[in-house]
C-alpha positions as CSV (number, residue, x, y, z in Angstrom):
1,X,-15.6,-25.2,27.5
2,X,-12.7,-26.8,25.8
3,X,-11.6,-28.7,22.6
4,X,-14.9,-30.5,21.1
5,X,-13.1,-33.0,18.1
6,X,-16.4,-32.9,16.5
7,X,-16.8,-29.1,16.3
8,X,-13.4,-28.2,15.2
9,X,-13.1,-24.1,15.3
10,X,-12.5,-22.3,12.4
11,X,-10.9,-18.8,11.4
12,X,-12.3,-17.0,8.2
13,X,-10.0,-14.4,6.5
14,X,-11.3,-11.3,4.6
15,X,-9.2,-11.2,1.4
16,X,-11.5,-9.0,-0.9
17,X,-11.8,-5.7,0.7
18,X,-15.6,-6.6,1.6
19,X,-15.5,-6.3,5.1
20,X,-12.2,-3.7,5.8
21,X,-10.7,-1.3,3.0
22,X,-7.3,-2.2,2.7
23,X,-7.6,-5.3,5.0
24,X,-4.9,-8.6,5.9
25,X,-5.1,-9.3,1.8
26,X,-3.5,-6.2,0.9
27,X,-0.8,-6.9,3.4
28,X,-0.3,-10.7,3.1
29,X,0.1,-9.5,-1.0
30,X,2.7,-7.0,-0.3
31,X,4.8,-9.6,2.6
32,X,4.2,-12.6,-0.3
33,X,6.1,-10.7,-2.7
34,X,8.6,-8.9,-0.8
35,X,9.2,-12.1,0.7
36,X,9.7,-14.3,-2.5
37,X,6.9,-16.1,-2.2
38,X,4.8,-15.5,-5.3
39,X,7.9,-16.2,-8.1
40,X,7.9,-14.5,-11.1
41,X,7.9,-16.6,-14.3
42,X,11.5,-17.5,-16.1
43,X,11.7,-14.9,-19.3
44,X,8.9,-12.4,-17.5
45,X,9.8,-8.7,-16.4
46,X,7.5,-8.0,-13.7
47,X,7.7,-3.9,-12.4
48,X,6.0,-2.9,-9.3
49,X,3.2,0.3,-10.9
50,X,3.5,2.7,-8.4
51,X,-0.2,4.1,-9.0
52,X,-1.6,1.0,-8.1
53,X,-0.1,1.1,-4.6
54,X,-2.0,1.7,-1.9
55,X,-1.4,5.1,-0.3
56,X,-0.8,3.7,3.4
57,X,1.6,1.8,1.7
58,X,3.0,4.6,0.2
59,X,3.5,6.6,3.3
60,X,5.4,3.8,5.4
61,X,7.8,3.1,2.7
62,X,8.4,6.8,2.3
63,X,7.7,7.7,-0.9
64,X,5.9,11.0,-1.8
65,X,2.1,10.9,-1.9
66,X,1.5,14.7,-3.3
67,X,3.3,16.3,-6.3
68,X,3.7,20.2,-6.2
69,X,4.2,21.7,-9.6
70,X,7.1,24.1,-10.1
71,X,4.7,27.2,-10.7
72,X,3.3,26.6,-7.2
73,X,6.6,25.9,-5.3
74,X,7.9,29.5,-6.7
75,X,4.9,30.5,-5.7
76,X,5.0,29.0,-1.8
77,X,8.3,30.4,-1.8
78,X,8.3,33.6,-3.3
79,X,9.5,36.5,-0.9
80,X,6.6,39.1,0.1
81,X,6.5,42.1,-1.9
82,X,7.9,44.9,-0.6
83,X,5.3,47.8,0.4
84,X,5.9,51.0,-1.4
């Protein structure tokens, strides 16, 4: 059982989502660019859209994944009534 020349191996690599949700492509995306790898174009303004990020991503970089509105903090923190 050891190296065959004729019958190299080979390693296949999900990019699409087919097989895993969120899978090595997602990833390998996010190090590419973080990592300079995938240059943007002289004269371009490329942003990062923060609703097409991928909530796991979210959560390890930190960055807030629910909203509360301002009517239901008060409301969260709103002393008890007092019983009369």
């Amino acid at each position: 059982a050891g190296y065959d020349p004729s019958r190299p191996p080979v390693a296949t690599f999900d990019w699409d989502n087919t097989s895993i949700k969120n899978d090595a492509g997602d990833a390998m995306m996010f190090w590419m660019l973080r990592n300079d790898k995938v240059l943007q174009p002289p004269k371009k303004n490329w942003r990062l859209k923060r609703g097409a990020t991928p909530q796991w991503y979210k959560q390890r970089a930190g960055v807030r994944v629910k909203a509360q509105s301002g009517a239901a903090r008060v409301a969260r923190f709103r002393p008890p009534r007092a019983s009369a």
